[in-house]
C-alpha positions as CSV (number, residue, x, y, z in Angstrom):
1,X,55.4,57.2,6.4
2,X,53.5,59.2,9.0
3,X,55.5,61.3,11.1
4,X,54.8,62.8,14.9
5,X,56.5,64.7,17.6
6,X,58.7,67.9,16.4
7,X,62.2,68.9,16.2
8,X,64.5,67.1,18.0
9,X,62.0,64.7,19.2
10,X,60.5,63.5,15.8
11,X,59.3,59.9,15.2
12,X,58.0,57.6,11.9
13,X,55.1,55.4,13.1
14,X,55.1,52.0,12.6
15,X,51.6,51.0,13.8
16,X,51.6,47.2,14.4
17,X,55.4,47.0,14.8
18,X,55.4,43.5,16.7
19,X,54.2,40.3,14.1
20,X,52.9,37.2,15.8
21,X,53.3,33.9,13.7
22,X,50.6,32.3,12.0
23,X,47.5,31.5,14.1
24,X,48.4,33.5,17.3
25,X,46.8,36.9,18.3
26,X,47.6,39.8,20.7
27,X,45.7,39.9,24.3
28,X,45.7,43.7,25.8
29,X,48.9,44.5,26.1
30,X,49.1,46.3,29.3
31,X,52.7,47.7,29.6
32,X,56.4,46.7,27.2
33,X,60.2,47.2,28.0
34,X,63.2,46.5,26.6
35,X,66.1,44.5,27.6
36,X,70.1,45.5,26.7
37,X,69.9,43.7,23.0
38,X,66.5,46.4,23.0
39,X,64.8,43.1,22.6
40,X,61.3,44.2,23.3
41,X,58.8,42.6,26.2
42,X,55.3,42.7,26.1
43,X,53.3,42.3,28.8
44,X,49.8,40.6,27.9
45,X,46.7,40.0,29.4
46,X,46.3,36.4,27.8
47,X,48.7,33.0,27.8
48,X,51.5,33.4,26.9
49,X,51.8,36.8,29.2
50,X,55.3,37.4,28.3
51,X,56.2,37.7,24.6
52,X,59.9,38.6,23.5
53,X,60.4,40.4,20.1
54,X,63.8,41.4,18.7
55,X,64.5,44.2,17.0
56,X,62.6,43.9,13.4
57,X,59.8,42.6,15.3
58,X,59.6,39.2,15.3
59,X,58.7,36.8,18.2
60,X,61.6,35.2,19.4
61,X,60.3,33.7,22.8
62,X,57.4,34.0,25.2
63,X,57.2,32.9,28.5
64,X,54.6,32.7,31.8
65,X,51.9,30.8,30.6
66,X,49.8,30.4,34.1
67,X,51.7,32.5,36.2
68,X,49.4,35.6,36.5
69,X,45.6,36.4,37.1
70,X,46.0,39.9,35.9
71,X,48.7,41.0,34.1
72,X,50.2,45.1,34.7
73,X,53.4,46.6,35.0
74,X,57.1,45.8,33.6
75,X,60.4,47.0,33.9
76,X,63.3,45.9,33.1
77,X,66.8,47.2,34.3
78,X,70.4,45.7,34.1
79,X,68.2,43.0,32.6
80,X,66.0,41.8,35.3
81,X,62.4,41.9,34.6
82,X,60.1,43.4,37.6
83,X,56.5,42.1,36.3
84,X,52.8,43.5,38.9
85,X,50.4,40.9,38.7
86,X,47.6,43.2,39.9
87,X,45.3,41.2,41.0
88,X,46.8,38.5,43.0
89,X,48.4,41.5,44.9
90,X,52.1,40.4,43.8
91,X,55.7,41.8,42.7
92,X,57.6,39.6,40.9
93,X,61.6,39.6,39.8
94,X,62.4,37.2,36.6
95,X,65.6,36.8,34.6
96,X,65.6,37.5,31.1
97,X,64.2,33.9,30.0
98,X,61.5,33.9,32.4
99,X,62.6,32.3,36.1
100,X,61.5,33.6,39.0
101,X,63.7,35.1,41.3
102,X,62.0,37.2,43.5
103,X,58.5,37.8,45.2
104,X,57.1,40.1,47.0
105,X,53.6,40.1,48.4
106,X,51.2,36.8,48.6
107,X,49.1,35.4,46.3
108,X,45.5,36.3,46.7
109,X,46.4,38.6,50.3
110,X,45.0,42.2,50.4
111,X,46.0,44.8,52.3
112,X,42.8,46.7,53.9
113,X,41.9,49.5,52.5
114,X,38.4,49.3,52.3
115,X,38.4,49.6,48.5
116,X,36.7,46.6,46.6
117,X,36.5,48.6,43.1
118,X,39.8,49.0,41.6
119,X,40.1,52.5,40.4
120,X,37.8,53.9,42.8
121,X,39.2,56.5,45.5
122,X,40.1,54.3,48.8
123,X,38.6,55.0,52.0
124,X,42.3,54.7,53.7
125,X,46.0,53.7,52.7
126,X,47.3,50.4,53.6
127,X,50.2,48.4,53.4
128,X,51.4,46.6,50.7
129,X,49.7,45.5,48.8
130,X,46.5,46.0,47.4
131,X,45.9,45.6,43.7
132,X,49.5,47.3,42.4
133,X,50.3,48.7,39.4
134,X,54.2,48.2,39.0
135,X,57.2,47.9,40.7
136,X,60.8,49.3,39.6
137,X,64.7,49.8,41.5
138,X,66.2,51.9,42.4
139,X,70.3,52.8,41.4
140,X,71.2,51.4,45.0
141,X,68.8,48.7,45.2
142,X,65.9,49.5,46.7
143,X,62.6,48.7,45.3
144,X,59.6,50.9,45.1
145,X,56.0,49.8,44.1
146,X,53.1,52.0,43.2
147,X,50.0,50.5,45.0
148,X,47.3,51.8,43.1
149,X,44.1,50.1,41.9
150,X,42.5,49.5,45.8
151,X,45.5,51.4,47.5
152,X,47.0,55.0,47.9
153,X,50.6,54.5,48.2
154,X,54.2,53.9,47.0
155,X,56.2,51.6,49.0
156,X,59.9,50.8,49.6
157,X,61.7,48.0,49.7
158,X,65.3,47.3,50.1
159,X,66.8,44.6,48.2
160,X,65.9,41.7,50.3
161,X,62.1,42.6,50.1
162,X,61.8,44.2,53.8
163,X,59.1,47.2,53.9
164,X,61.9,50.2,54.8
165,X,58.9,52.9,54.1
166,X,55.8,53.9,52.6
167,X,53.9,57.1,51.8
168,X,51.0,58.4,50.1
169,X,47.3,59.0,51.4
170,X,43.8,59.2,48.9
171,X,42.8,62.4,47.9
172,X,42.6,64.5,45.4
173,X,44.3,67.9,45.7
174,X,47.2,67.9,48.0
175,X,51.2,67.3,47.5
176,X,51.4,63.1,48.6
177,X,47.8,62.2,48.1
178,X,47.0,59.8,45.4
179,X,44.0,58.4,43.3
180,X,45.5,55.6,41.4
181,X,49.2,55.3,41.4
182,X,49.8,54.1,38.0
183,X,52.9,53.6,37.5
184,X,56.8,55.2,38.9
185,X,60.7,55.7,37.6
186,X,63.3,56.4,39.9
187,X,65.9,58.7,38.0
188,X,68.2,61.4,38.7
189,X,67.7,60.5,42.7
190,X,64.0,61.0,42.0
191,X,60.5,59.2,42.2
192,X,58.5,60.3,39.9
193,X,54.8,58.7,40.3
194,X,52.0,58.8,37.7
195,X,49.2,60.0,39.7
196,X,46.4,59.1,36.9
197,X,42.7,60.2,37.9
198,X,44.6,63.4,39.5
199,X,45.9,64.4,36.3
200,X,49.6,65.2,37.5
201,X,53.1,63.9,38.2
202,X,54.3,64.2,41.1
203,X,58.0,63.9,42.3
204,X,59.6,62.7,45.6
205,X,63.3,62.3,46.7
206,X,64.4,58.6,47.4
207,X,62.8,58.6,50.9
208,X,59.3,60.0,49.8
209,X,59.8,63.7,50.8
210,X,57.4,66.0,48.4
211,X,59.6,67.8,46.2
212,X,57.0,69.1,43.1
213,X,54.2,68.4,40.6
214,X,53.4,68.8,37.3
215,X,50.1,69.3,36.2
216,X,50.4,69.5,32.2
217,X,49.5,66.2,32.2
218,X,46.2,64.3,31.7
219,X,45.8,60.9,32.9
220,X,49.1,59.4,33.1
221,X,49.4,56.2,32.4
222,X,53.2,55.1,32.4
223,X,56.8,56.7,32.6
224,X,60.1,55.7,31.1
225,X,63.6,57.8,31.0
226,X,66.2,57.4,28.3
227,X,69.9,57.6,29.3
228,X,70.0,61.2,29.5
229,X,67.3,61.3,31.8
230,X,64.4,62.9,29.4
231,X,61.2,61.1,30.5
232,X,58.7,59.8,28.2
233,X,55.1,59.4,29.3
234,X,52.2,58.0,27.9
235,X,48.7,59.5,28.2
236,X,45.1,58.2,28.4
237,X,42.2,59.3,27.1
238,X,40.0,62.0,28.5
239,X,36.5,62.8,27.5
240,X,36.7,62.1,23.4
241,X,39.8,63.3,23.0
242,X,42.9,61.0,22.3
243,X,45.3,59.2,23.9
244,X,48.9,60.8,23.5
245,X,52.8,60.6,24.1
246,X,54.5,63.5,26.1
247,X,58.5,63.9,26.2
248,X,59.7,65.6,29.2
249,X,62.7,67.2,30.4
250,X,63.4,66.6,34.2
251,X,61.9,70.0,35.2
252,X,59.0,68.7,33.5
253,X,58.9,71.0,30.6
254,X,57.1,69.4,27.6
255,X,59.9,68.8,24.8
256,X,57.7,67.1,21.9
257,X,53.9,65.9,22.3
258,X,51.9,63.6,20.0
259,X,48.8,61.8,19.7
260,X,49.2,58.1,19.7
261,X,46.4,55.1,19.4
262,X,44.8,54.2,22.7
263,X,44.7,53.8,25.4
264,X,48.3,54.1,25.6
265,X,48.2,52.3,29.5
266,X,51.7,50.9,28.9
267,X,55.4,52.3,27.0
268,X,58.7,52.1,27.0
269,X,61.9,54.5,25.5
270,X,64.9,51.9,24.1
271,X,68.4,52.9,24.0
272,X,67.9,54.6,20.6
273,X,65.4,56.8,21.7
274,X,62.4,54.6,20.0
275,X,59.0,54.8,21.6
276,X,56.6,51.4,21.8
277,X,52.9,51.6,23.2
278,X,51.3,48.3,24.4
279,X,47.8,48.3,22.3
280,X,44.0,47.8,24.0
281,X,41.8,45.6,22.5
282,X,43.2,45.5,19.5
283,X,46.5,44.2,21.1
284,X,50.0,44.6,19.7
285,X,52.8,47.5,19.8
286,X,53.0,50.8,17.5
287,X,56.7,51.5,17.7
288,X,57.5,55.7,17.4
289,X,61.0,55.2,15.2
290,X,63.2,58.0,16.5
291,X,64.4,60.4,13.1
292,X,68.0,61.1,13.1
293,X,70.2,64.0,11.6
């Protein structure tokens, strides 16, 4: 078996971890979690959105069919599952088995930003929202989004869905300005927000004040912690080179890096310290078994 990463942080690939039964096949998978059980959740862009896999891989449960236009971001913590359908401009809270609890945002309402080309750097922030990329708590709470595709911003929320703050402007240089927000962790009393087509990281407190950023980073694309607060982020592509995993310390020093198969847009850490990336076109999950001493 292939191996990847180094010392501590070294991992046997299983490349098309996650089997579907006979006669069903993998949309994009756009971003995975995992639940308590480390059950794993994958997040496609086809019917059924939501597919549940337990620990060998096998489907044991899907769940959504018609509920999203585009499907994004998941998270799941203290097993409630925070899904972005980007497109339709919505947040939305689900138990484990796929009821809705929670919305936030409208179906179908925009925010203005004068952006009609998702990716593209906005002309001016909004409110929320405007194509968003995912949505996670906080330890006391709150919510934050990253508002990403046609906005500049993150936003918070407190547990009720009232607006309590945003922050974030485009641009391309200074601390708190954003092109494509692609995805944010609060841990260790921090936001930490994948600033993709900026190549960096940057890090807030809980109410948005600049803190740092890291810039050993190219184009990331999602961000996960384990429960000792390493962070693990997944990296797109840039020019021809390849997609790739980074593990991070919370200083942001790079503990173990590896290529990984494209275009790594979504992943998740479990409670053992194994790594899953949601798949492009091909669809599916390569899982990154942790080795142990």
């Amino acid at each position: 078996m292939v191996s990847v990463g180094s010392g501590e942080y070294t991992y046997d690939v299983c490349e098309d971890w996650a089997s579907l039964p006979e006669g069903m096949t993998f949309g994009m998978v756009s971003a995975v979690a995992t639940d308590s059980q480390d059950r794993v959740y994958a997040f496609q862009r086809k019917d059924p959105p939501v597919l549940v896999f337990d620990r060998e891989g096998n489907l044991v449960n899907s769940w959504g069919n018609g509920a999203f236009l585009f499907a994004h971001g998941i998270h799941i913590a203290e097993d409630m599952v925070y899904l972005t359908d980007r497109d339709s401009s919505v947040c939305i809270l689900y138990t484990l088995d796929g009821k809705p609890v929670q919305m936030l945002g409208r179906h179908g309402v925009h925010s203005d930003t004068g952006c009609e080309v998702p990716g593209e750097l906005v002309p001016r922030a909004a409110g929320p929202f405007n194509y968003p990329s995912e949505i996670v708590p906080s330890p006391t709470g709150d919510l934050y989004v990253s508002d990403g595709y046609r906005n500049a911003r993150v936003h918070r929320f407190d547990n009720n869905g009232a607006l309590l703050a945003s922050w974030g402007q485009p641009g391309k240089h200074s601390p708190g300005e954003f092109h494509l927000p692609h995805s944010l962790l609060v841990s260790q009393d921090k936001v930490f927000v994948c600033d993709r087509e900026n190549h960096r990281i940057q890090v807030f407190d809980m109410s948005g004040e600049y803190l740092e950023m890291w810039t050993d980073i190219q184009r990331p694309m999602d961000i996960s912690a384990d429960g000792d607060g390493v962070l693990y982020v997944s990296e797109g592509r840039v020019n021809d080179g390849p997609a790739r995993v980074s593990v991070l310390d919370t200083a942001g020093k790079v503990l173990a890096r590896f290529d990984c198969r494209g275009p790594g847009h979504g992943s998740w850490v479990d409670s053992q310290g194994n790594i899953y990336v949601g798949l492009g076109d091909v669809g599916g999950i390569d899982k990154f078994a942790r080795q142990r001493s």
